[in-house]
C-alpha positions as CSV (number, residue, x, y, z in Angstrom):
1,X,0.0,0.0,0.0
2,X,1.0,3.8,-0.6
3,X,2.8,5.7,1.9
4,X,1.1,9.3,2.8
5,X,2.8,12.2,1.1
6,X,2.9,15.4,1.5
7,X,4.2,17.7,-0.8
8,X,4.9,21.9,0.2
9,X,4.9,22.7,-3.6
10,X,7.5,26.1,-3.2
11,X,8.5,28.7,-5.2
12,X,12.6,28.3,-4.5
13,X,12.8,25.3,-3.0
14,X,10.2,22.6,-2.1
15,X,9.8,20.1,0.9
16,X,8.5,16.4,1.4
17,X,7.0,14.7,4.1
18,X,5.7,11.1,4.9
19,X,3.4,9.5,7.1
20,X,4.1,6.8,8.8
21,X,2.2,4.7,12.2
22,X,5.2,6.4,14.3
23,X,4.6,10.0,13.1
24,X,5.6,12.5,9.7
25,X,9.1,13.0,8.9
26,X,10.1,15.3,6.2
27,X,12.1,13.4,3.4
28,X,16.4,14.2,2.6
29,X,17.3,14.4,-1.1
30,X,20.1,13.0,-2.7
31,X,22.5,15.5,-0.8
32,X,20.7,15.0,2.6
33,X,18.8,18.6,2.4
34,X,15.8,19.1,3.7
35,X,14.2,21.1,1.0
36,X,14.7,20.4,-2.9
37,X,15.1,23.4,-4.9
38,X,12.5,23.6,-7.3
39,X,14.3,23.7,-10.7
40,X,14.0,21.5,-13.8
41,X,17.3,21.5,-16.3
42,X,17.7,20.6,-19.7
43,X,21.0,19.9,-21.3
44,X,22.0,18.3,-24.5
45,X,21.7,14.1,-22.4
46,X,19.5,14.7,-20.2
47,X,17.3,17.1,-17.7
48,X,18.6,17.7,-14.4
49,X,16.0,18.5,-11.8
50,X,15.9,19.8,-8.1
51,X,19.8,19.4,-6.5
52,X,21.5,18.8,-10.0
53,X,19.1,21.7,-11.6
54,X,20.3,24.1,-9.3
55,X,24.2,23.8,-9.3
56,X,24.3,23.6,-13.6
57,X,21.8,27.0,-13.8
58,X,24.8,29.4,-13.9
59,X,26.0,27.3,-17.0
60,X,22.6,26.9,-18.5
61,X,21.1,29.5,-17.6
62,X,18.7,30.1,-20.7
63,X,18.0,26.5,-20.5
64,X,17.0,26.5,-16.8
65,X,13.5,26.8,-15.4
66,X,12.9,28.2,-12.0
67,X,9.2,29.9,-10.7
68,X,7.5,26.5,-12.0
69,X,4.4,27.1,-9.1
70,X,4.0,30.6,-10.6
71,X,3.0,29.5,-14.0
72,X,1.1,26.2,-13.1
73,X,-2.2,26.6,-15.0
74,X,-2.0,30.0,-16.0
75,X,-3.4,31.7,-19.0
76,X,-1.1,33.7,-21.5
77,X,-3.7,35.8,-21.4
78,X,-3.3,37.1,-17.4
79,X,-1.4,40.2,-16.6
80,X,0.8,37.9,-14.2
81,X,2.1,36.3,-17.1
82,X,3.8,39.7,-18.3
83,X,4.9,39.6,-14.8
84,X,6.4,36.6,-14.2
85,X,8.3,37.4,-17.4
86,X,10.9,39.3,-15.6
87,X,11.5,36.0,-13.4
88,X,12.2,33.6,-15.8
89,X,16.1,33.3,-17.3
90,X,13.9,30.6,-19.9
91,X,11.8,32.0,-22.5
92,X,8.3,32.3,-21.8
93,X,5.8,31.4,-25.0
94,X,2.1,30.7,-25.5
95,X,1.6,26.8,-26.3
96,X,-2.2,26.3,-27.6
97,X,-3.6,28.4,-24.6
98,X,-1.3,27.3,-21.7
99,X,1.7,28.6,-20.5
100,X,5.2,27.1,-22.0
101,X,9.2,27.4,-21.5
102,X,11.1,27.4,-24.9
103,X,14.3,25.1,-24.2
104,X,16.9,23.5,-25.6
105,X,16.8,19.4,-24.9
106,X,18.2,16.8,-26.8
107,X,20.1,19.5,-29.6
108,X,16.5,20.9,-30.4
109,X,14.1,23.6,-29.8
110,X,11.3,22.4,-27.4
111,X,8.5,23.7,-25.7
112,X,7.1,22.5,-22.4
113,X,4.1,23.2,-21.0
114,X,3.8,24.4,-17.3
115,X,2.0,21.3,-16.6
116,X,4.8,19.2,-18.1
117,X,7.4,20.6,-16.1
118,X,5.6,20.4,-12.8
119,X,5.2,16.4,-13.6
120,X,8.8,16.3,-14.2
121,X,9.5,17.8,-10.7
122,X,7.4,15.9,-9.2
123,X,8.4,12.7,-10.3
124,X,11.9,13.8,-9.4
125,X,10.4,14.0,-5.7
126,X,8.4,10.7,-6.1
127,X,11.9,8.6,-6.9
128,X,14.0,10.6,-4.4
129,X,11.0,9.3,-1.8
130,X,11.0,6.1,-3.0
131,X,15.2,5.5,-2.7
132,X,15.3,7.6,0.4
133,X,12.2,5.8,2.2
134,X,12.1,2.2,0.3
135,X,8.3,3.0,0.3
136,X,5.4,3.0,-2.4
137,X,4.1,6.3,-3.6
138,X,1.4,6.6,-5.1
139,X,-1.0,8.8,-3.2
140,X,-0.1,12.6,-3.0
141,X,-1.4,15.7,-1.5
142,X,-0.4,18.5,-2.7
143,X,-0.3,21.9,-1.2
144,X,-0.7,24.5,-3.2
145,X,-1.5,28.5,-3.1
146,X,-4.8,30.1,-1.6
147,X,-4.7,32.4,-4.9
148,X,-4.8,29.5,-7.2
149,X,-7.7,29.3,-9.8
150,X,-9.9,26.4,-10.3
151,X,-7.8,25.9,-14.0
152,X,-4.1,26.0,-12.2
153,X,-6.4,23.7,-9.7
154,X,-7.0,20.8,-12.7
155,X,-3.7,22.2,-14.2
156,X,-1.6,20.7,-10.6
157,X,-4.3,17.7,-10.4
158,X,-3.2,16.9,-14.1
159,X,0.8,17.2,-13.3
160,X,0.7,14.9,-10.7
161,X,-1.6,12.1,-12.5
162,X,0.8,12.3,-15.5
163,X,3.7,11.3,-12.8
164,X,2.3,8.5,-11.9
165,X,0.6,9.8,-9.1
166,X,-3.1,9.9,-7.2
167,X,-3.4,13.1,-6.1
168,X,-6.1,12.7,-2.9
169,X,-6.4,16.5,-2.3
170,X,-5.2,19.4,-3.5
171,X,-4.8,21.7,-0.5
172,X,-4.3,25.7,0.1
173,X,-0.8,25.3,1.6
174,X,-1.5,27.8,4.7
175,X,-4.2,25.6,5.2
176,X,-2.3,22.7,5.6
177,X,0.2,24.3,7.8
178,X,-3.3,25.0,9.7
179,X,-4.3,21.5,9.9
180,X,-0.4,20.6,11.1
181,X,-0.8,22.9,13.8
182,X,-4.7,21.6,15.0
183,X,-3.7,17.9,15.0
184,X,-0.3,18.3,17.4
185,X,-1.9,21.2,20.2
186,X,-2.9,19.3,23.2
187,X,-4.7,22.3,24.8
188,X,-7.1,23.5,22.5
189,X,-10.5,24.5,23.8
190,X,-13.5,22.1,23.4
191,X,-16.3,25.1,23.6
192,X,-15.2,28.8,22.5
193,X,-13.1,28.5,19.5
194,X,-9.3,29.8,19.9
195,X,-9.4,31.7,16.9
196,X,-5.7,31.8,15.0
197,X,-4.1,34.0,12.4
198,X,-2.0,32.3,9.7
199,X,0.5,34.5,7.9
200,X,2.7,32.8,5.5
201,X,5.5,34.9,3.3
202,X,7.5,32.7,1.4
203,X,9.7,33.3,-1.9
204,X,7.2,35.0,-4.1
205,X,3.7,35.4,-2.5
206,X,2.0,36.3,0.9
207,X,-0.7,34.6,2.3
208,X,-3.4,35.1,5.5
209,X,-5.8,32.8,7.3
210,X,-7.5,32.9,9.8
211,X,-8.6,29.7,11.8
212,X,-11.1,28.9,14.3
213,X,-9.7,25.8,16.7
214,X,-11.5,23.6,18.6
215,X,-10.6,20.4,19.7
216,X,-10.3,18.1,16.7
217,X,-11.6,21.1,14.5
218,X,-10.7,23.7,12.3
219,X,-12.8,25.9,10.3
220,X,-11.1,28.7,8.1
221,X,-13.0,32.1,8.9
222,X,-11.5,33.9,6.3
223,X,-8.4,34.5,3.8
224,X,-6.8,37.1,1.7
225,X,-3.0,37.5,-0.5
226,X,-1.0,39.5,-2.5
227,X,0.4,37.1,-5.1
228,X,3.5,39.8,-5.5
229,X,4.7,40.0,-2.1
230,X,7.7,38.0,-1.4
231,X,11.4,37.2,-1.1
232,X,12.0,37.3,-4.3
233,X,10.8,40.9,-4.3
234,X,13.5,41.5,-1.6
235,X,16.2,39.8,-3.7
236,X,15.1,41.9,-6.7
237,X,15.2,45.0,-5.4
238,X,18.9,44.4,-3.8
239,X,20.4,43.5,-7.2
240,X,18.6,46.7,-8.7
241,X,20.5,48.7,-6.1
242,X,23.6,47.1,-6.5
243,X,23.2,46.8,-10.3
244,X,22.8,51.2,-10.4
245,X,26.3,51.0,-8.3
246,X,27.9,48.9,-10.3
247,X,27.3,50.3,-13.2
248,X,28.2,54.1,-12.1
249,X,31.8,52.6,-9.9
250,X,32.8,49.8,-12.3
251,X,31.6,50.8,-15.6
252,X,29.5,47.6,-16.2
253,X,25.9,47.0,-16.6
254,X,25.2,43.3,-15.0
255,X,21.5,44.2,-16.7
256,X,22.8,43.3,-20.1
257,X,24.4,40.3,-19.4
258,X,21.9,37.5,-17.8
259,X,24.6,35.3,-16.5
260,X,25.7,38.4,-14.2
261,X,22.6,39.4,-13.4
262,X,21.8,35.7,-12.3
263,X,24.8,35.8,-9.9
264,X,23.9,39.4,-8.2
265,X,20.8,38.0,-7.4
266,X,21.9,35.2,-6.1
267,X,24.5,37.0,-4.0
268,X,21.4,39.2,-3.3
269,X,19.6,36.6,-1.1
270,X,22.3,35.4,0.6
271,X,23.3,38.9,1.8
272,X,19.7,39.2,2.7
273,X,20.2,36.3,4.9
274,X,22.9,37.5,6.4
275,X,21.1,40.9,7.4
276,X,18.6,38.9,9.2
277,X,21.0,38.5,11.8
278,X,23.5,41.3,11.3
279,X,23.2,45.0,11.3
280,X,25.4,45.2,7.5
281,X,26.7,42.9,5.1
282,X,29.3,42.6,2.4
283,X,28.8,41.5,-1.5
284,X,32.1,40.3,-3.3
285,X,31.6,38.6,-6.6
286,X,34.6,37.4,-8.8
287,X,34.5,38.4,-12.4
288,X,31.3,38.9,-12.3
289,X,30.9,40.4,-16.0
290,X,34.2,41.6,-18.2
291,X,36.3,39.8,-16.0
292,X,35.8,42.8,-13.5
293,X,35.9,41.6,-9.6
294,X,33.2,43.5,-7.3
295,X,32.7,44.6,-4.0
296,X,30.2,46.5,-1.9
297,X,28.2,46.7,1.5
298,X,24.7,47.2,2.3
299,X,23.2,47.9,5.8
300,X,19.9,46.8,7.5
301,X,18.2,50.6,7.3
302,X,19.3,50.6,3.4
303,X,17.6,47.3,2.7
304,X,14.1,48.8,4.4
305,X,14.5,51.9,2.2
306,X,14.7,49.6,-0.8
307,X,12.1,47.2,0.3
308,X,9.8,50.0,2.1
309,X,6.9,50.3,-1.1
310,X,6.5,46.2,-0.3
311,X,6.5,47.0,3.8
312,X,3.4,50.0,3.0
313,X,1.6,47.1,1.5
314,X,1.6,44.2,4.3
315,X,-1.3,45.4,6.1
316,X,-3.8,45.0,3.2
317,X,-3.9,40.8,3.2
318,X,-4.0,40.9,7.3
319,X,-7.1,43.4,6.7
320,X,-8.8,41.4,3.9
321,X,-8.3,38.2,5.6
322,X,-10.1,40.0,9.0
323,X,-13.0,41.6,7.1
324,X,-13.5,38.3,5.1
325,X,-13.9,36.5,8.9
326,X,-15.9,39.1,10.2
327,X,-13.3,39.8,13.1
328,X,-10.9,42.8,14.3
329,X,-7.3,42.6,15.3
330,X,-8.1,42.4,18.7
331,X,-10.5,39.0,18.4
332,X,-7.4,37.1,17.4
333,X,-5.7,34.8,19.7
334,X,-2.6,34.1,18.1
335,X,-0.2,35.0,15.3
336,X,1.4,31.7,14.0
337,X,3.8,33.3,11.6
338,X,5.7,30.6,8.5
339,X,7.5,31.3,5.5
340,X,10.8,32.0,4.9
341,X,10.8,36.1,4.4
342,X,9.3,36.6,7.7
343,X,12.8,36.5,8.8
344,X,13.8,40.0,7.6
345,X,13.3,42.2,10.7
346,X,11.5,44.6,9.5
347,X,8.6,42.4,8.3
348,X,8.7,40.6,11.8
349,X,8.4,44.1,13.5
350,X,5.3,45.3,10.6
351,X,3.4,42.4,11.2
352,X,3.9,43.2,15.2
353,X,2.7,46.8,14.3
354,X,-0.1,45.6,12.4
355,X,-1.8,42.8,14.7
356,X,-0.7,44.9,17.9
357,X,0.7,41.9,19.3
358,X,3.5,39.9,19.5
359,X,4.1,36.8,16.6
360,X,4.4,33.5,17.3
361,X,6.9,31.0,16.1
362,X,5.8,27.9,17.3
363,X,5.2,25.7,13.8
364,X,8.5,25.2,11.6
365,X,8.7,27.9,9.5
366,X,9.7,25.7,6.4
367,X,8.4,22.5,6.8
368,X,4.7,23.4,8.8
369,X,2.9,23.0,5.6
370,X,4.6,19.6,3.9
371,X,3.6,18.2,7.6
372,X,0.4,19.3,7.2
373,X,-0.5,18.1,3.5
374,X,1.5,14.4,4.4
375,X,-1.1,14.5,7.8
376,X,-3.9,15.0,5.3
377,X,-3.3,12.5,2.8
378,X,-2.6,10.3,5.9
379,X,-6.6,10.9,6.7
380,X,-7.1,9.5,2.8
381,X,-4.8,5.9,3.7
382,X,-6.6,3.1,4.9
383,X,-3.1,1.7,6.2
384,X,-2.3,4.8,8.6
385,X,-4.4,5.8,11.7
386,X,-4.5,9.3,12.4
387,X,-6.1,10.8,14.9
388,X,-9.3,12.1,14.1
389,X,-9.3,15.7,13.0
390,X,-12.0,17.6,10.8
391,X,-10.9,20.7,9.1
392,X,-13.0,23.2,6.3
393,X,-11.6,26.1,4.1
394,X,-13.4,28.8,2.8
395,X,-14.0,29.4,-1.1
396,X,-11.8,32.3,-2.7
397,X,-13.7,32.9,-5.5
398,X,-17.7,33.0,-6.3
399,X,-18.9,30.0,-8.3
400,X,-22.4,29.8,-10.3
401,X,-23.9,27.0,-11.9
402,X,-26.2,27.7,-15.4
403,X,-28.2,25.8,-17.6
404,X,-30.7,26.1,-20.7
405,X,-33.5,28.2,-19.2
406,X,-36.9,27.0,-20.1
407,X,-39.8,27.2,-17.1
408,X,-37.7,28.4,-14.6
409,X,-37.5,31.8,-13.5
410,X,-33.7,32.2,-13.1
411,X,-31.3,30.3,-15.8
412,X,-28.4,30.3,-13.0
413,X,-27.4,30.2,-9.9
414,X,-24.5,31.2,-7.6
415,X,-24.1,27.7,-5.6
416,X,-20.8,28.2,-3.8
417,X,-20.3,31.8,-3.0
418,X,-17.2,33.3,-1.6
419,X,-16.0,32.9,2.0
420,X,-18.4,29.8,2.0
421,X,-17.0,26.3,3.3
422,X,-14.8,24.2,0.6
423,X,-15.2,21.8,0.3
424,X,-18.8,21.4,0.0
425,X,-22.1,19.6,-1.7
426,X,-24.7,21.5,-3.1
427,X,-28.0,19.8,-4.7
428,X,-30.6,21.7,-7.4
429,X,-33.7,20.0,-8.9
430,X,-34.2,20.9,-12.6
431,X,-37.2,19.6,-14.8
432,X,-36.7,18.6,-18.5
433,X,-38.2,16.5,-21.1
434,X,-34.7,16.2,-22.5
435,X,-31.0,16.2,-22.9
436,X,-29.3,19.5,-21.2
437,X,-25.8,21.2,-20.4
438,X,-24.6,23.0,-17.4
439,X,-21.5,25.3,-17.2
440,X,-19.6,26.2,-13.9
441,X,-18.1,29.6,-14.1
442,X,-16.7,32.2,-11.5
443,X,-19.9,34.8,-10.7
444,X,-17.6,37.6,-10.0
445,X,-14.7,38.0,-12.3
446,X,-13.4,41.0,-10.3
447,X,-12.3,39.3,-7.3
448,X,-10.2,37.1,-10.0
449,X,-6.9,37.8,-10.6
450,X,-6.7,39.8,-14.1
451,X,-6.9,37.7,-17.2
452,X,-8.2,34.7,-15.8
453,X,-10.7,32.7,-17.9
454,X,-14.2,32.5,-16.1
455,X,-15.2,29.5,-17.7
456,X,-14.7,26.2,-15.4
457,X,-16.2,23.4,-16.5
458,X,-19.5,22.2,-18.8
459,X,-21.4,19.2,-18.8
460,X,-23.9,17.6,-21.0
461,X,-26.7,15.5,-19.2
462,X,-27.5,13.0,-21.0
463,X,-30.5,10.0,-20.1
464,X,-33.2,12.0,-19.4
465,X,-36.6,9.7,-19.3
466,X,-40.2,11.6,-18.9
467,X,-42.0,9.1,-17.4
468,X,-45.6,8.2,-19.1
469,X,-48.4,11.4,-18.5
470,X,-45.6,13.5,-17.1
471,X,-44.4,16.7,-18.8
472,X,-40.9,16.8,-17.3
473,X,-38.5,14.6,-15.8
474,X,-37.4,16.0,-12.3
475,X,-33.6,15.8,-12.6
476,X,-31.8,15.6,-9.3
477,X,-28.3,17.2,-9.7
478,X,-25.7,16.9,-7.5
479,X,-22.7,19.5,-7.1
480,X,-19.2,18.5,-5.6
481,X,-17.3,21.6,-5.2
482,X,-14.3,19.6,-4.8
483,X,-13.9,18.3,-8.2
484,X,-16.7,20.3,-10.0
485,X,-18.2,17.6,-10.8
486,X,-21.9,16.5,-11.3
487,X,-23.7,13.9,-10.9
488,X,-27.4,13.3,-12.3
């Protein structure tokens, strides 16, 4: 039988987790890291993915794909894809609708869809499991972001069938950290909810929850994000500074040449690190571009300058998520705080400012959420008891269901609205006297990210039998929010 797995799907690097009678323990790599950079290679043999991806990117850079979670499912047609642009050291290109990187594999020209190279990852995770563990995989949940449509949804669903594996639930990834954190607290309160705030900042987005715990319980109140709020943003707007001082005291402009560029930024989130826990840094980079050597400083109080139009923002998600819940500031018990940007200082001390109390640090800030999601798919095994633990998100986006009107009055209806439970079950009675369709799309396409198609999913319902005397055939139509699927 298949082992649980849990899978913290990551913009930079990604982490793996197992379930097992004795507890979860998050899976080494190869090189015995904890986290497995999230990078898929292609050279003129073969690709080289995660630990191998990483240390050839310098060489290969144009043939080197990085920000895979940011392009899962996502239409050419969204303003994020302009964004994400600037990201990518591959070329970005439209493939028949869907996303693609333009590579060179095997001495040709090749495009591969963002779907395809998320399968190739995660079957790069699957095997490391497999060697690391000597256990079967086959069942997966997958965490995945709050702000993720219903078509990068199907789009991570699709990646991980064509690995070979059964994805059992694809999870918001706060939400899982959530869950993680429900499950292990022995003191949670069996009447008046403790009610929780989840903030996750991680390499490229940041994400809010907030939870309501009882024992054995959690029900997500509310949740809000800004999909451009992240590390990355921090490591971009060092190597922008440093690129305007290096071109003004050394005469060279790292912005022309992608392989310097690539290495500035790289030295950018080290030295980033580094001013986590010290009040300046140093940057020295070797022939970095026209074999000129270069060297440079940068204090704490210059990197919140730099950073300070992202700082003005991280209020807004805290406030959505609260409004979404119905709560203040003040209602919330705790500030569990994950991700691996909430170690700059000055984010710590603005989330402080904002919730007016102090954060809490109690979950693992990198491996909460691949804990949670192996937990989860744990609750899916029948060879792994778990103790028992309901949990229930809340729907991002507005969802209405419509058909061919005839004697109704209304040809639609908005069946899972937004901050509603998902996932849920929703049943309609139609009458017909013959065939019909139904299409699922998003009612309110402003609270959709830009460019997103509104269309989810049609169906055509076929077998319907007007019984002898009748006029109609009542048609009983069942609605799984999970799957969107129906079922007559």
């Amino acid at each position: 039988m298949s082992t649980p797995f849990g899978v913290d799907l990551g913009n930079n690097n990604t982490v793996i987790a197992i379930a097992r009678n004795r507890g979860i323990d998050i899976v080494v790599n190869e090189v015995s890291n904890r986290a497995t950079p999230t990078v898929v290679g292609f050279g003129i043999k073969n690709r080289s993915i995660g630990e191998s991806g990483k240390t050839q990117q310098t060489s290969n850079l144009k043939n080197t794909v990085e920000n895979i979670k940011r392009i899962v499912g996502l239409s050419p047609s969204s303003e994020d894809f302009e964004v994400e642009k600037k990201f990518f050291s591959t070329q970005l290109v439209d493939k028949d609708g869907a996303v693609a990187s333009k590579v060179r594999y095997l001495g040709a020209q090749k495009e591969f869809t963002s779907t395809q190279l998320l399968a190739m990852y995660l079957g790069k995770l699957r095997d490391t499991t497999v060697k690391e563990t000597k256990s079967v995989i086959t069942d997966i949940c997958l965490a995945v972001p709050i702000w993720y449509t219903e078509q990068q949804r199907r789009a991570a669903y699709d990646a991980c069938k064509i690995a070979g594996l059964n994805p059992v639930r694809i999870v918001n990834d706060v939400t899982s950290a959530a869950v993680g954190y429900g499950v292990f607290k022995t003191d949670l309160p069996e009447e008046e909810p403790r009610k929780v705030a989840f903030v996750d900042i991680g390499h490229s987005s940041y994400s809010v929850i907030i939870g309501a715990f009882k024992k054995g319980e959690l029900k997500v109140l509310g949740s809000a994000y800004d999909k451009h709020f992240g590390g990355r943003d921090f490591d971009k707007a060092i190597t922008e500074y440093f690129a305007d001082e290096f071109k003004s005291k050394y005469k060279i402009d790292i912005r022309e040449n992608p392989k310097a560029y690539s290495r500035v930024l790289a030295a950018a989130e080290k030295l980033k690190k580094v001013l986590s826990a010290n009040t300046q840094a140093p940057i020295n980079i070797e022939s970095v571009m026209n074999d000129v050597d270069v060297s440079s400083q940068l204090t704490r109080e210059e990197l919140e300058d730099l950073v300070k139009p992202l700082l003005e923002r991280a209020a807004v998600p805290v406030e959505q998520a609260l409004k979404m819940a119905g709560l203040t500031a003040e209602d919330i018990d705790v500030i569990e705080v994950i991700g691996g940007c909430t170690r700059v200082p000055s984010l710590k001390a603005t989330l402080t400012e904002v919730f007016g109390k102090p954060l809490s640090f109690t979950l693992n800030q990198d491996e909460a959420i691949a804990k949670g999601a192996a937990f989860i798919c744990a609750m899916h095994s029948p060879t792994v008891r778990v103790r028992p633990f309901k949990f229930e998100d809340v729907n991002s986006f507005s969802v209405s269901y419509f058909w061919d009107k005839e004697e109704e009055d209304d040809d639609h209806l908005e069946v899972f609205p937004r901050g509603g439970s998902y996932p849920a079950t929703k049943m309609i009675t139609l009458y017909r006297n013959k065939d019909f369709k139904i299409e699922a799309k998003y009612s309110k396409p402003e609270e959709l990210p830009a460019g997103t198609v509104t269309d989810i999913a049609k169906w055509l319902i076929k077998g319907v039998e007007v019984a002898e005397g009748e006029e109609n055939a009542m048609c009983k139509i069942k609605m799984n929010q999970f799957t969107r699927q129906l079922r007559n």
